[in-house]
PAROGU-766788 format. One record per residue (C-alpha): residue number from 0; x negated, y negated, z. Coordinates in steps of 0.05 Angstrom, whole numbers, plus 5000, padded with zeros to 4 digits. Each point is the difference from the previous one (the first is absolute). Example, Ala and Ser with C-alpha at 12.3 -4.5 7.8 and 13.67 -1.06 7.14 Angstrom:
<rs>
 drendo    u    v    w
      0 4754 5090 5156
      1 4973 4931 4987
</rs>
This chain:
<rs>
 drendo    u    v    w
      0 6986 4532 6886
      1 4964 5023 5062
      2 4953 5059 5003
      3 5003 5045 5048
      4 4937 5032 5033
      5 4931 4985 5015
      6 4942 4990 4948
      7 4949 5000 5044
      8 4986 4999 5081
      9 4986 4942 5039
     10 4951 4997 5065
     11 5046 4974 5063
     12 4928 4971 5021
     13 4942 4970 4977
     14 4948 5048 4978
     15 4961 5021 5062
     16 4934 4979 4985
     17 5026 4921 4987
     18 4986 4974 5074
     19 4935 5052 5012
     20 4973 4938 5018
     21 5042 4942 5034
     22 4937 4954 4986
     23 5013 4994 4932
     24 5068 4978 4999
     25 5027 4936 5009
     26 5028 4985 5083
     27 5066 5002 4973
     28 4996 5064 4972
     29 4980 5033 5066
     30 5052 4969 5033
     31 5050 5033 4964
     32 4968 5056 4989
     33 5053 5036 5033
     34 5056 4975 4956
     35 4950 5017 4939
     36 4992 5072 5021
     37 5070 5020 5015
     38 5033 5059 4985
     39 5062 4988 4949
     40 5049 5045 4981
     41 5024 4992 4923
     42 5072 5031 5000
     43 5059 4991 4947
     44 5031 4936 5007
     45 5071 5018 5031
     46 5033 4931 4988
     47 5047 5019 4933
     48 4963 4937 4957
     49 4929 5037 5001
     50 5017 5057 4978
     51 4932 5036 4975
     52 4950 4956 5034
     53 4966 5012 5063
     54 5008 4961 5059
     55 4956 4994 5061
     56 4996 4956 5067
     57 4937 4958 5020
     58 4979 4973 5067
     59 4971 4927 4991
     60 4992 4944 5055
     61 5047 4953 5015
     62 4940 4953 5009
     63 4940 5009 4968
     64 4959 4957 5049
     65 5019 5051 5048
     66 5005 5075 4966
     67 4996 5027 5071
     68 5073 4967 5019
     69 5065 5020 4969
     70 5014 5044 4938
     71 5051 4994 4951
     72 5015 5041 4943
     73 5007 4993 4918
     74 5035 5040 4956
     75 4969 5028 4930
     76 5014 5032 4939
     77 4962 5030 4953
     78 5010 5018 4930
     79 4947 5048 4977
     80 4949 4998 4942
     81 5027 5050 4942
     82 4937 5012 4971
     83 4940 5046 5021
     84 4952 4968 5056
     85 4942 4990 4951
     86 5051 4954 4964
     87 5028 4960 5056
     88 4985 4931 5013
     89 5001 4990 5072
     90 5061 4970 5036
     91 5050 4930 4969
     92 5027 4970 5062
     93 5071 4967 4988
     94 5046 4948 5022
     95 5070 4970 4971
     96 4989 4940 5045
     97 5062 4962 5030
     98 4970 4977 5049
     99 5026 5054 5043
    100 5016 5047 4951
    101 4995 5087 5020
    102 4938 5026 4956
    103 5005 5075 4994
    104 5053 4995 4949
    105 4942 4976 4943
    106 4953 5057 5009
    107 5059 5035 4957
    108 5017 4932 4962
    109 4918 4997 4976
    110 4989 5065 5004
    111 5057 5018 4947
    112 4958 4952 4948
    113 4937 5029 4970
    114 4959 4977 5060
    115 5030 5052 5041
    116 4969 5051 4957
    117 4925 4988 5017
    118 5006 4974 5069
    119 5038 5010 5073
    120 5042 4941 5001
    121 5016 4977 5064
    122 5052 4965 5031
    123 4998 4970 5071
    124 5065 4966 5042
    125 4971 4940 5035
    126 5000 5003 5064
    127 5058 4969 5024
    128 5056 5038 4959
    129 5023 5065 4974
    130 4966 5063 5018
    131 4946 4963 5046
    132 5008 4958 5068
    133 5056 4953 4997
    134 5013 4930 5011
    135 5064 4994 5015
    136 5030 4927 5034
    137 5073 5048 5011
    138 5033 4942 4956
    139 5007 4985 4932
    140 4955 4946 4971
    141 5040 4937 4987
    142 5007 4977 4922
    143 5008 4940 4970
    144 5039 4981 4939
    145 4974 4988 4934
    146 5034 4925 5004
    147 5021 4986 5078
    148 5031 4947 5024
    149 4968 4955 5047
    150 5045 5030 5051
    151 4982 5079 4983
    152 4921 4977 4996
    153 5014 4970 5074
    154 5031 5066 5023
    155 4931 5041 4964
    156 4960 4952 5056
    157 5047 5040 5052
    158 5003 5071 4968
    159 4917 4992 4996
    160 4996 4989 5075
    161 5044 5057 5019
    162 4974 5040 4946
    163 4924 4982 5028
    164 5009 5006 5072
    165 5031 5070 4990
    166 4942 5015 4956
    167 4955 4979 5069
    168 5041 5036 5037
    169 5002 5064 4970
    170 4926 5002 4966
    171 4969 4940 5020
    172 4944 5035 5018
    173 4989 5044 4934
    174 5022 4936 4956
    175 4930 4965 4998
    176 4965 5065 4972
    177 5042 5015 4942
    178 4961 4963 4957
    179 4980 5006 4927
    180 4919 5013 5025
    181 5027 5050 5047
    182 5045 5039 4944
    183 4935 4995 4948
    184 4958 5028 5071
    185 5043 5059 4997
    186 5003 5018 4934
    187 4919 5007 5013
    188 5012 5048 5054
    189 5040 5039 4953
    190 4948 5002 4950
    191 4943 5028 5059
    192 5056 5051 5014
    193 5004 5020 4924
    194 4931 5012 5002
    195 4984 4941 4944
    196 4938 4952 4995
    197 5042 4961 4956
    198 5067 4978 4973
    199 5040 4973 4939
    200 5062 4949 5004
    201 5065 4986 4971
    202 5037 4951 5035
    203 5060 4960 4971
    204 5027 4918 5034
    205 4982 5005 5067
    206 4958 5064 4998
    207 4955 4969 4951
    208 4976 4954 5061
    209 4998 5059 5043
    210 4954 5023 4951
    211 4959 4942 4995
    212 4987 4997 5069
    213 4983 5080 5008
    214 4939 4979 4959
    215 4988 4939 5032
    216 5000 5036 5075
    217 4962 5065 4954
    218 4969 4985 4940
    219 4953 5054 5008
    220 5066 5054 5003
    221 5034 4963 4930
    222 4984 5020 4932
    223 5061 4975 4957
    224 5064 4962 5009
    225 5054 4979 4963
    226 5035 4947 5027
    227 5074 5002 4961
    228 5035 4929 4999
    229 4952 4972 5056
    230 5012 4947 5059
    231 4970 4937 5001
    232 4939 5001 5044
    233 4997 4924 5017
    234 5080 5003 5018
    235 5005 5054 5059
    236 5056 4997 5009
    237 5053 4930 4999
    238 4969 4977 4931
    239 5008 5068 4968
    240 5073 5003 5016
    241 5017 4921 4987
    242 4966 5013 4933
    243 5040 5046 4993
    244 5068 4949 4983
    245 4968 4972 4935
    246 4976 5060 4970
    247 5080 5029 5006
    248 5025 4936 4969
    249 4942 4995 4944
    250 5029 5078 4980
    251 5069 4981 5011
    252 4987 4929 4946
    253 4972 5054 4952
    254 5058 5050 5005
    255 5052 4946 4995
    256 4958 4982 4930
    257 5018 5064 4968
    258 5063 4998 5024
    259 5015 4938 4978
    260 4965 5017 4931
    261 5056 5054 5001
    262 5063 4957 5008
    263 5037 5035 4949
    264 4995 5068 5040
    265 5007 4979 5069
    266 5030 4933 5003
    267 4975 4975 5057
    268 4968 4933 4964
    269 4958 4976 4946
    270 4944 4973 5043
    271 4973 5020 5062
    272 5037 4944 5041
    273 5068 5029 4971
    274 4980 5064 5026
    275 4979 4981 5064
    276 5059 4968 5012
    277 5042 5054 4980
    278 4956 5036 5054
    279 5014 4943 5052
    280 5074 5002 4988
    281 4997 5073 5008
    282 4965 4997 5070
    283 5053 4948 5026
    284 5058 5041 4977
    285 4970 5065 5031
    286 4984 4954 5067
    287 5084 4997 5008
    288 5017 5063 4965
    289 4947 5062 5020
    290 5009 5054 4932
    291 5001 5076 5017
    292 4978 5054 4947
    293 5021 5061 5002
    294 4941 5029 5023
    295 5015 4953 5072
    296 4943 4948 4974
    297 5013 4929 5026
    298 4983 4952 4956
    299 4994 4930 5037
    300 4975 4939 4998
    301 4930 5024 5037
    302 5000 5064 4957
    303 5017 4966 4932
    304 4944 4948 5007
    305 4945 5058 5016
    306 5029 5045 4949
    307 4991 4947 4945
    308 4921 4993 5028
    309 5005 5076 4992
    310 5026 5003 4936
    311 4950 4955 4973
    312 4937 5034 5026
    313 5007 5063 4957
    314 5006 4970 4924
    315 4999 5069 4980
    316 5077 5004 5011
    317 5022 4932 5001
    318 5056 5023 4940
    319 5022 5046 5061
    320 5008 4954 5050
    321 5036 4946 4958
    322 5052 5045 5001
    323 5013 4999 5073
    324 4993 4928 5010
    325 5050 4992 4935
    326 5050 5038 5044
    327 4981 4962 5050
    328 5022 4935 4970
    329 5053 5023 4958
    330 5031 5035 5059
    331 5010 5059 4961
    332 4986 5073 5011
    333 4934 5016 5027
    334 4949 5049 4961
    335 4965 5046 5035
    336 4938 4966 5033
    337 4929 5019 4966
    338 4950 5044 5042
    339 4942 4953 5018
    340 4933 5021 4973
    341 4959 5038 5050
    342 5043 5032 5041
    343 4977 5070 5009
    344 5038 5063 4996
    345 5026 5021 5071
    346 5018 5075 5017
    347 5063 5011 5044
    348 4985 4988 5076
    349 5024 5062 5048
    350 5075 5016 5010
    351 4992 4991 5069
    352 5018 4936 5016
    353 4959 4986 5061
    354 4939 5034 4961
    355 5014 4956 4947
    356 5001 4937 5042
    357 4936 5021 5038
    358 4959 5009 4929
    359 5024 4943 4972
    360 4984 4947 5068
    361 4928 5021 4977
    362 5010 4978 4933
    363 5034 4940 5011
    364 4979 4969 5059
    365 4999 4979 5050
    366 4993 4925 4975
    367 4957 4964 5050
    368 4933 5013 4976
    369 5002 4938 4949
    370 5013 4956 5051
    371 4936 5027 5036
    372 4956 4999 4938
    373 5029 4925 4971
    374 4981 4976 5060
    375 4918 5018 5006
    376 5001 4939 4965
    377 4997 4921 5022
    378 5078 4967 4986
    379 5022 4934 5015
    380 5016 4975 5070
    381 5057 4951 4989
    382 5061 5017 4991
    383 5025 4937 4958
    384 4942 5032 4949
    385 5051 5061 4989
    386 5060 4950 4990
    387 4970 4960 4950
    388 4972 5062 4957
    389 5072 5031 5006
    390 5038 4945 4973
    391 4950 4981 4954
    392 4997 5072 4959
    393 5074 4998 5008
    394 5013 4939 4971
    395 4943 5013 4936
    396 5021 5071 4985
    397 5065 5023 4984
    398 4986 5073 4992
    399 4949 5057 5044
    400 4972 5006 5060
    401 4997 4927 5009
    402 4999 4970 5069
    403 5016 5069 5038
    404 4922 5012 4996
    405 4979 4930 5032
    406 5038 5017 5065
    407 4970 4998 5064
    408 4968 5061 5019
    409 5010 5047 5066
    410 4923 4983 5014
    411 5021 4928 5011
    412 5031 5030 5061
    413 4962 5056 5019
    414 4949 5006 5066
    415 4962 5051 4967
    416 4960 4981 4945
    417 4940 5039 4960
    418 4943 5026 5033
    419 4950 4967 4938
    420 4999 4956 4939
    421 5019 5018 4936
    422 4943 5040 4966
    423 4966 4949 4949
    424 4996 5046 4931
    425 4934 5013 4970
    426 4983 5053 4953
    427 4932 5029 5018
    428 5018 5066 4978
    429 4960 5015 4935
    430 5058 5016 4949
    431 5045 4939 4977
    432 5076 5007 5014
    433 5052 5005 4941
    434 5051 4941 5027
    435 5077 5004 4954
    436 5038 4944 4993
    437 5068 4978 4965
    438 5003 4930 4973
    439 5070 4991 5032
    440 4994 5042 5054
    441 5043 4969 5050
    442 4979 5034 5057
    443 4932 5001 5000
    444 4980 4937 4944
    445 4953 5006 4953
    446 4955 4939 5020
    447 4995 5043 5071
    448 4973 5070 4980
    449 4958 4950 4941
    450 4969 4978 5067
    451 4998 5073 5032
    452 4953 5007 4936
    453 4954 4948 5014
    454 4997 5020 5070
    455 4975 5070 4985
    456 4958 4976 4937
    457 5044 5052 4968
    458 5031 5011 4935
    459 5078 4977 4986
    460 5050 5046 4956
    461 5057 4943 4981
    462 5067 5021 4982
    463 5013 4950 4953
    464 5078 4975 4992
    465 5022 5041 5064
    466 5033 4984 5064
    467 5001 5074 5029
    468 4965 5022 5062
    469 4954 5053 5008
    470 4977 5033 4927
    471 4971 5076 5013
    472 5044 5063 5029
    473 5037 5062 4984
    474 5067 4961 5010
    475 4977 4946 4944
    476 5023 5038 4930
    477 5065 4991 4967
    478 5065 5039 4968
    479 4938 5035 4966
    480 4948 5021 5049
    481 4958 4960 4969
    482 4958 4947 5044
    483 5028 4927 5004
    484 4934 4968 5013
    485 4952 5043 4944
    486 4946 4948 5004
    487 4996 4998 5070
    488 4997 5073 4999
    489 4947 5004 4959
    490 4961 4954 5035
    491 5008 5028 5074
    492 4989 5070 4969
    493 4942 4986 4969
    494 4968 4967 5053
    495 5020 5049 5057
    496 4994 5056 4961
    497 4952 4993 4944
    498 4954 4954 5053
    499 5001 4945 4947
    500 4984 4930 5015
    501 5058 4951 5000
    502 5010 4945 4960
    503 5041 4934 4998
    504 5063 5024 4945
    505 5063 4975 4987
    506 5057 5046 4997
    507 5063 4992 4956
    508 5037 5060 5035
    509 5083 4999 5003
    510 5021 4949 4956
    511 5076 4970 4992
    512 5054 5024 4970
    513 4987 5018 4928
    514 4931 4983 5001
    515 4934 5036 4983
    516 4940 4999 5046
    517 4948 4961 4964
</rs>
């Protein structure tokens, strides 16, 4: 899957003649000049999950209102162009989002699809985790329950406080400038470094506001971005993540349809009532009496409820996943559990154990940088606001995420907050985004990326009839090789590739179980 090699060579600096004259450029150019024009050294990635790309290390400020102060580092990868230089397209710039999700790993996720074969895709870790400078609060971020009780949602008050005042503690003074602006401020440092006037985008959830507000901070720098399953601009970020409740129970009401329209094959009910209380019944028993597969899975009550939100997200293999929950509720043997779509192929990590640890801590985590990022926005101050959300989406939604993303967050508690506002989104770049979004996308809704779209006065791809998340990658083909989301394909191919303009479609990719795509 991953070539190995170079296509072509990369400058580690700007071209020499692009600050002849510091008068022409921009204040904030010549003050980071220095990062701009520094020497990088593009080496085979040594971490075991990159094999075949390049990776490289890049200064950038810790504050960018003072370059002259401290310097931290980010970590890059590169996956090179396989065509001849006459034929490349410049550099895509990637991210899988998260927030707080290690980048490097989609320069070889893109770069695998037929984008990688006309341009350098690049992949960046966001400063914060993996192979650049850490945040790390030394303990583990607290979680909360899908459906707490008042007395678990009282001890999340207490884990947050310990959980922020190590945070303080340990990074307090890093904390305020690991912001979203700051992460789309270093991927331009990168592109000076790579010697670029200009760059594409592919960002999916999160990254597709990371790529919304690179343009906003540098339209001049953006030429095209696809924004895949976008985040509501007007909900940064409590609204995007309490929407996020009735989108899972609007795809769970249409799963429980066609299984109920299947009665005769599952037997879980002839409506979807019936089946949800099947469901219910299911989740109380598993409270008191925990199941173990074979493979050491724990199915629970927390775990059965998300699973069934799971399940009902990809329609594609809803006949699958009826199976498990019928052994589930039968209490008989379970079948093997289906691979979820998009999971990429991994290669085997080092025998070493320690070496294998090491690689994978910069693939993994740590996990503080979503706390940092969540909370460059404004959340509410009272704490009785947090109560009432939590027993609210507990109460109105049986199955998901539910009320474990209206918890308070560690910025309630925090003393170090953002260094700046949230960047309001404009698109003064010249070339219109291409926004995805699933109907029943239950992570990022529809209605939000719909207004990510209006936002950027951009075109919207729908995926009509679909609750999956994120719609272009290597990873996304089936049993075949063939690609799970052809329309979508199409469209972000054509438009990155090709240079077409996009258009508003609809796309009737993966449909259920014994279905034809329209």
């Amino acid at each position: 899957m991953v070539t190995t090699g170079l296509a072509l060579s990369l400058t580690g600096a700007l071209p020499s003649d692009s600050f002849a004259d510091d008068r022409q450029e921009p204040a904030e150019d010549r003050a980071l000049a220095a990062f701009h024009d520094q020497n990088v050294d593009w080496e085979e990635c040594e971490d075991f999950f990159l094999t075949g790309l390049d990776c490289a290390t890049v200064e950038v400020p810790l504050d960018y209102d003072a370059p002259e102060g401290e310097r931290i580092h980010v970590g890059v990868s590169r996956r090179p162009a396989q065509v001849d230089e006459g034929e490349r397209q410049g550099v895509l710039f990637t991210n899988p989002g998260g927030p707080g999700a290690t980048g490097r790993l989609t320069a070889d996720e893109i770069g695998s699809t037929p984008l990688g074969e006309v341009y350098d895709v690049i992949g960046m870790d966001p400063r914060g985790l993996g192979a650049s400078t850490w945040l790390d609060c030394e303990i583990d971020p607290p979680l909360l329950d899908t459906h707490p009780t008042d007395e678990e949602l009282e001890q999340h008050f207490d884990d947050q406080r310990e959980y922020a005042k190590a945070c303080d503690e340990a990074d307090g003074d890093l904390r305020p400038h690991f912001t979203t602006a700051n992460t789309a401020r270093d991927m331009d440092v990168v592109r000076a470094v790579l010697g670029e006037e200009q760059i594409d985008y592919l960002g999916a959830s999160y990254g597709t506001y990371l790529g919304a507000v690179y343009g906003t901070l540098f339209p001049e720098r953006l030429d095209r971005a696809v924004l895949d399953s976008a985040v509501d601009p007007d909900g940064v970020w409590r609204e995007n993540f309490l929407s996020q409740s009735q989108a899972a129970t609007d795809n769970v009401e249409r799963y429980t349809d066609w299984l109920a329209e299947r009665d005769d094959e599952f037997d879980f009910g002839a409506t979807r009532e019936e089946v949800l209380r099947s469901f219910e019944q299911t989740s109380e028993r598993l409270r008191e009496e925990p199941r173990e597969a074979e493979s050491g899975m724990i199915y629970d009550e927390d775990y059965f409820r998300s699973l069934v939100s799971i399940s009902a997200d990809d329609q594609g293999a809803w006949d699958e996943s009826a199976l498990l929950f019928k052994a589930l509720v039968e209490e008989t043997p379970l079948p093997e559990a289906p691979e979820p779509p998009g999971e990429p192929d991994m290669p085997m990590p080092p025998e070493d154990p320690e070496e294998a640890e090491e690689q994978l801590g910069r693939l993994e985590g740590p996990p503080h940088l979503v706390w940092s990022l969540l909370c460059e926005a404004e959340w509410p101050t009272d704490p009785d606001q947090y109560r009432a959300d939590v027993r609210e989406l507990r109460e109105s939604h049986d199955f998901g995420q539910a009320a474990s993303q209206a918890g308070p967050p560690v910025c309630l508690f925090s003393e170090n907050q953002p260094t700046e506002p949230t960047v309001d989104l404009t698109r003064e770049w010249e070339t219109p985004a291409l926004v995805i979004a699933g109907e029943f996308d239950s992570r990022t809704p529809y209605q939000g990326a719909a207004n990510m779209a209006d936002r950027l006065d951009s075109p919207l791809v729908s995926v009509v009839d679909n609750g999956g998340h994120v719609y272009y990658g290597s990873s996304l083909t089936d049993d075949e090789g063939d690609q799970m989301y052809p329309c979508v394909a199409d469209a972000v191919e054509a438009y990155l590739i090709d240079g077409q303009e996009p258009q508003d479609i609809d796309c009737h990719d993966r449909p259920r179980p014994g279905e034809d795509a329209p």
